[in-house]
Backbone as CSV, one residue per row, in Angstrom:
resi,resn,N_x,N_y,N_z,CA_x,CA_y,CA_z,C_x,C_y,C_z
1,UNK,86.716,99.189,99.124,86.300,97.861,98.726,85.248,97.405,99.719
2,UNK,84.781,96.363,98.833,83.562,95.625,100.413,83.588,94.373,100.162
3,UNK,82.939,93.771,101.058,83.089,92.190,101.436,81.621,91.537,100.946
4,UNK,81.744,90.763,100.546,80.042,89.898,101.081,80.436,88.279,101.082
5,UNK,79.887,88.498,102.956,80.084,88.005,103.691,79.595,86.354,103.622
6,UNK,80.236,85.625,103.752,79.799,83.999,103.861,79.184,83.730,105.103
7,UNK,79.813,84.310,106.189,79.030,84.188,107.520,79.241,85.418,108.373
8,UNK,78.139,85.574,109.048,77.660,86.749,109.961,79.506,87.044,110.490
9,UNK,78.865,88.388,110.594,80.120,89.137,111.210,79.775,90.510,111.757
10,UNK,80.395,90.758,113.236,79.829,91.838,114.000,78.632,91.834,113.873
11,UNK,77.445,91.183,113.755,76.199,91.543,114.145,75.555,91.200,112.345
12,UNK,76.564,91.487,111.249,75.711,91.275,109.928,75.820,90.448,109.870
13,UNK,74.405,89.618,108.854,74.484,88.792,108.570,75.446,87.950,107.194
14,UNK,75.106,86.672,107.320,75.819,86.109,105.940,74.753,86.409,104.928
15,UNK,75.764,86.108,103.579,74.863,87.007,102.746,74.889,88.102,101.898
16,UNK,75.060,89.007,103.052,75.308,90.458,102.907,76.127,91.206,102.621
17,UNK,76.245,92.502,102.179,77.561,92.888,101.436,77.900,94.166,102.702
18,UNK,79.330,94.360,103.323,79.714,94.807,104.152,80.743,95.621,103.423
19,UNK,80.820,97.377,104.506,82.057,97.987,104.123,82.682,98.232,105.358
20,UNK,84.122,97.740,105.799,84.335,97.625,106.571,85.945,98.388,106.590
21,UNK,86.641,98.435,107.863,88.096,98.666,107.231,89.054,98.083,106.617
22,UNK,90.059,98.087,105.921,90.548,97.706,104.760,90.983,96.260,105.293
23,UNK,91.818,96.704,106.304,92.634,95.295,107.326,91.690,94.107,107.983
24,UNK,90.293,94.948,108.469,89.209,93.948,108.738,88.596,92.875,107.451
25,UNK,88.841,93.928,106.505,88.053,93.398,104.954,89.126,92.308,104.496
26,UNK,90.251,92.396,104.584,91.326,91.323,103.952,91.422,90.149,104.960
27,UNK,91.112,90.431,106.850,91.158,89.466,107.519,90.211,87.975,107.718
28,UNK,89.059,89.220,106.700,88.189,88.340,106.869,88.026,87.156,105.655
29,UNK,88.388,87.711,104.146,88.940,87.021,102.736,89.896,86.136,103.049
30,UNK,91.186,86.397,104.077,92.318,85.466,103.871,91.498,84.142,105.224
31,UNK,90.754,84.265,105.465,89.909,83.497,106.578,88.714,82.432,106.024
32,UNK,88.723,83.222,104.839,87.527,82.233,104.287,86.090,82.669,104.562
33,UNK,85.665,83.606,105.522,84.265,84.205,105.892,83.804,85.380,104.376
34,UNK,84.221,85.500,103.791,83.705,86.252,102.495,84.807,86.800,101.879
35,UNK,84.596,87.302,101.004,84.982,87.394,99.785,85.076,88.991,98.916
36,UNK,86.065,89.170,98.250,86.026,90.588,97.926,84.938,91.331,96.997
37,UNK,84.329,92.471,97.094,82.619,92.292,96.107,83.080,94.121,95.851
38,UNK,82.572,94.676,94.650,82.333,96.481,94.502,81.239,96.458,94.668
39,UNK,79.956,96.040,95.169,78.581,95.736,95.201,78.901,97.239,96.810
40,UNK,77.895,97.475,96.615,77.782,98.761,97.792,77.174,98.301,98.978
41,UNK,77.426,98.570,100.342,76.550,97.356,101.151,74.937,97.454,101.118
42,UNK,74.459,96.344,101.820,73.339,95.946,101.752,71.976,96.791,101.473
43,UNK,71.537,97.815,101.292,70.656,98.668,101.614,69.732,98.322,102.341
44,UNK,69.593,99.162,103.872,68.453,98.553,104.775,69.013,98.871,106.303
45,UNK,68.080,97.820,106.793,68.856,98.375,108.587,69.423,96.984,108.787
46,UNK,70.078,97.471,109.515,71.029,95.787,109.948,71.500,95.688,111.280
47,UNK,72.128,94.792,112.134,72.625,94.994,112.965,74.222,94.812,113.228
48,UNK,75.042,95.566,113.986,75.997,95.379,114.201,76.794,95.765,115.510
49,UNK,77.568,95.346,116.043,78.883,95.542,117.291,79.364,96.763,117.271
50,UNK,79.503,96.979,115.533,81.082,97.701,115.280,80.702,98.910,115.923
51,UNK,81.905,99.876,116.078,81.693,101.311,116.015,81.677,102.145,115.482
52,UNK,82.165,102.044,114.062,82.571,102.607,112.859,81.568,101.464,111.507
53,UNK,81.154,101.982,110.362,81.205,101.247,109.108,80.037,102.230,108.509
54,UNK,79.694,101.781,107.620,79.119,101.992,105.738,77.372,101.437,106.189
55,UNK,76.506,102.133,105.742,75.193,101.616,105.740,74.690,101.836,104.201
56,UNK,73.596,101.619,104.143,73.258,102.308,102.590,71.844,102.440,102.843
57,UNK,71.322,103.829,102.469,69.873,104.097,102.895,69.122,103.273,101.053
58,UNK,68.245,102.710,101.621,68.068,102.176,100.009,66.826,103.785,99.107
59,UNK,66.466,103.031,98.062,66.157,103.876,97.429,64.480,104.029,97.450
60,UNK,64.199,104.993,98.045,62.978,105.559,97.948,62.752,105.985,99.757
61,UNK,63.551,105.290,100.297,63.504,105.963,101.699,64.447,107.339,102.165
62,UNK,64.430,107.846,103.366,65.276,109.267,103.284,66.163,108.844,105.108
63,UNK,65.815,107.457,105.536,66.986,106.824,106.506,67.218,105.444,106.327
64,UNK,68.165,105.205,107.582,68.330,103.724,107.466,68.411,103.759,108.926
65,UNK,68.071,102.170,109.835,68.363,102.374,111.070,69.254,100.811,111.150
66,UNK,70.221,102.051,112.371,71.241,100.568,112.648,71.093,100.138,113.473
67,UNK,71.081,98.889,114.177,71.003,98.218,115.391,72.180,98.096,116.451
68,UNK,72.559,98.226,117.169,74.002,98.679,117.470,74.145,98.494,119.368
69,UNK,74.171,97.744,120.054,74.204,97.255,121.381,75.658,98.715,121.744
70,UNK,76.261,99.170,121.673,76.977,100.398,122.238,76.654,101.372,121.887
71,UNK,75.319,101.479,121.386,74.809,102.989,121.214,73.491,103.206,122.222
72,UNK,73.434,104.994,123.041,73.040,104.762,123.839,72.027,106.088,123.538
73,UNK,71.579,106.780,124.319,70.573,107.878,123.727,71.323,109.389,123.585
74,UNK,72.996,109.005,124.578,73.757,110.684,124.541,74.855,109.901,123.692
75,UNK,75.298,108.667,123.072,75.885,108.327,122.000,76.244,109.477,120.861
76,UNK,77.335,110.507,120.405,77.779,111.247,119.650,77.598,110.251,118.259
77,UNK,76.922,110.146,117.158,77.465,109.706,115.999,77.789,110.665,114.944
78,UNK,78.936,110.363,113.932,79.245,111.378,112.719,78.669,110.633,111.478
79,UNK,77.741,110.963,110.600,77.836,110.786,109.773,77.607,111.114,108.465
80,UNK,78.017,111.116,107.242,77.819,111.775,105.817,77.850,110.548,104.811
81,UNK,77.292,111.449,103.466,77.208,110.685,102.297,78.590,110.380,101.788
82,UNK,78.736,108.722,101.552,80.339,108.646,101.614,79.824,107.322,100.148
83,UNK,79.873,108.138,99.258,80.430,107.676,97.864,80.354,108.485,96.635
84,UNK,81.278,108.110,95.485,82.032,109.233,94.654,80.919,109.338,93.735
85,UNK,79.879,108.846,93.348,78.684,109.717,92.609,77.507,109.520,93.191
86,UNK,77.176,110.392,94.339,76.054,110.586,95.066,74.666,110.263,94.617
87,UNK,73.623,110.026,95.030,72.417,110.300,94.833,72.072,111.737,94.599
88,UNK,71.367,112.213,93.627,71.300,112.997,92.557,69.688,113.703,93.932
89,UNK,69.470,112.928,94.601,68.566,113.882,95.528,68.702,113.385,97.179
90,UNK,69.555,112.288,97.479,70.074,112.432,98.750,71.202,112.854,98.308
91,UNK,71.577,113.596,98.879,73.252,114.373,98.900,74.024,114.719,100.639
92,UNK,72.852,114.530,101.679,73.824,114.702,102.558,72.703,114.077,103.607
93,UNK,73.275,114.318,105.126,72.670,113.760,106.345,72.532,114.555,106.879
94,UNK,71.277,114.763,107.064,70.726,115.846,107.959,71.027,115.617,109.590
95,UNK,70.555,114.611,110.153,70.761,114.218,111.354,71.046,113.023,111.926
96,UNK,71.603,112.519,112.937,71.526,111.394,113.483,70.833,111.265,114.540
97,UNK,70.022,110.404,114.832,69.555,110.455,116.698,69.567,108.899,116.897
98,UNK,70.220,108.676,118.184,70.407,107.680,118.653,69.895,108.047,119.868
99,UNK,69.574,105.994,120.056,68.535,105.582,121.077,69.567,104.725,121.606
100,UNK,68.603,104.100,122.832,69.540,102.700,123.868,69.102,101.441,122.381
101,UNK,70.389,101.490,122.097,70.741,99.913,120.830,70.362,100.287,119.680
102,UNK,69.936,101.702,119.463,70.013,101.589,117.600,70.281,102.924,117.527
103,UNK,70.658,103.515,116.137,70.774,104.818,115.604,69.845,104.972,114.602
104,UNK,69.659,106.359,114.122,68.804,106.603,112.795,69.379,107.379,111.974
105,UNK,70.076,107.217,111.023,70.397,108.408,109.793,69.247,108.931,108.839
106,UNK,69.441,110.106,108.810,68.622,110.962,108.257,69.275,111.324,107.243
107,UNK,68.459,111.309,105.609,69.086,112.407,104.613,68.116,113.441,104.405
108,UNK,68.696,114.355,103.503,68.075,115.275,103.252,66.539,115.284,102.397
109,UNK,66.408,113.910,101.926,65.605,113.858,100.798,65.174,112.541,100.763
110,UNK,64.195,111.437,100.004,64.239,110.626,100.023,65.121,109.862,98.763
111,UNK,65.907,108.829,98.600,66.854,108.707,97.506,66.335,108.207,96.502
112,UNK,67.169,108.426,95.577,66.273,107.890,94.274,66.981,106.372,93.888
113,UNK,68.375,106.459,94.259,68.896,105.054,94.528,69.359,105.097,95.446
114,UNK,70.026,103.608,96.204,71.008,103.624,97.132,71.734,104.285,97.422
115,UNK,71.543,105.007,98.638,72.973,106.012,98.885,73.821,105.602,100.283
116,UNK,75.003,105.251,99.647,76.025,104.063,100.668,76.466,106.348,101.720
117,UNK,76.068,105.880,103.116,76.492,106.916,104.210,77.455,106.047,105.027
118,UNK,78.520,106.585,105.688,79.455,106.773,106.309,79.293,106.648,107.853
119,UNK,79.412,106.175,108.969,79.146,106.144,110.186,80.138,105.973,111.192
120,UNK,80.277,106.702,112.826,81.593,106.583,113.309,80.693,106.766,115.014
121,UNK,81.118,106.131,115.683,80.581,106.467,117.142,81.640,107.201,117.549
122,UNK,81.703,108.689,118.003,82.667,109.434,118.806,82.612,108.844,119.723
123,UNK,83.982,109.015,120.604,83.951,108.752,122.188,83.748,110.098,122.595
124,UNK,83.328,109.987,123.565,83.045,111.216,124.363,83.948,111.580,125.659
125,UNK,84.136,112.818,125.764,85.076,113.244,126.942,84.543,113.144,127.976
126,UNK,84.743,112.382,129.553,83.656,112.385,130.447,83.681,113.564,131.217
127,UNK,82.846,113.959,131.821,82.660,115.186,132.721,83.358,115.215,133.822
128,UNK,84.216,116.373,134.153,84.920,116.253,135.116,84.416,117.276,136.009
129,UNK,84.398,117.319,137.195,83.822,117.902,138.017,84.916,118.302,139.645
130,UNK,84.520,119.568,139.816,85.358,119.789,141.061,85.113,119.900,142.242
């Protein structure tokens, strides 16, 4: 499910249609900040806190960039095409590269519509040394 949002949250704006986790998505409905929507999120770059959520590369481009204050340039991100009838010429994510405060998803192709991708900041194991 997704939200669209009455007022900014983690970094998105109001407005906008958010996919978030299920418990975040109902906390935010029983609160009054937005509302339940099947609308796919926003297509575009946006900014956000979170560490995890849903972007949507819109259609005719082949990324999207997120804005993201805990992402750094050795930042691990995972991400894939995460909805049940794909774009018929984006079908997957080639790469991610992250910078100090934003990321970039890459697909394979440029889309022919919106294609809602999947996003997760790994933590990383720190280096231990003897």
């Amino acid at each position: 499910m997704t939200v669209l949002l009455s007022r900014s949250y983690l970094g998105q704006a109001a407005n906008t249609t958010a996919t978030l986790p299920a418990s975040t998505e109902e906390a935010i409905v029983a609160q009054g900040l937005g509302s339940f929507t099947t609308n796919i999120p926003t297509p575009g770059p946006f900014t956000t806190s979170a560490t995890r959520g849903f972007a949507a590369i819109p259609a005719g481009a082949s990324s999207v960039v997120i804005t993201n204050p805990n992402a750094t340039s050795t930042t691990v991100i995972d991400a894939r095409v995460s909805q049940t009838i794909a774009d018929g010429t984006l079908t997957s994510v080639t790469r991610v590269v992250p910078a100090n405060g934003l990321f970039t998803i890459f697909g394979n192709a440029n889309a022919a519509a919106a294609t809602v991708v999947s996003w997760a900041m790994v933590p990383s194991n720190p280096v231990i040394s003897n």
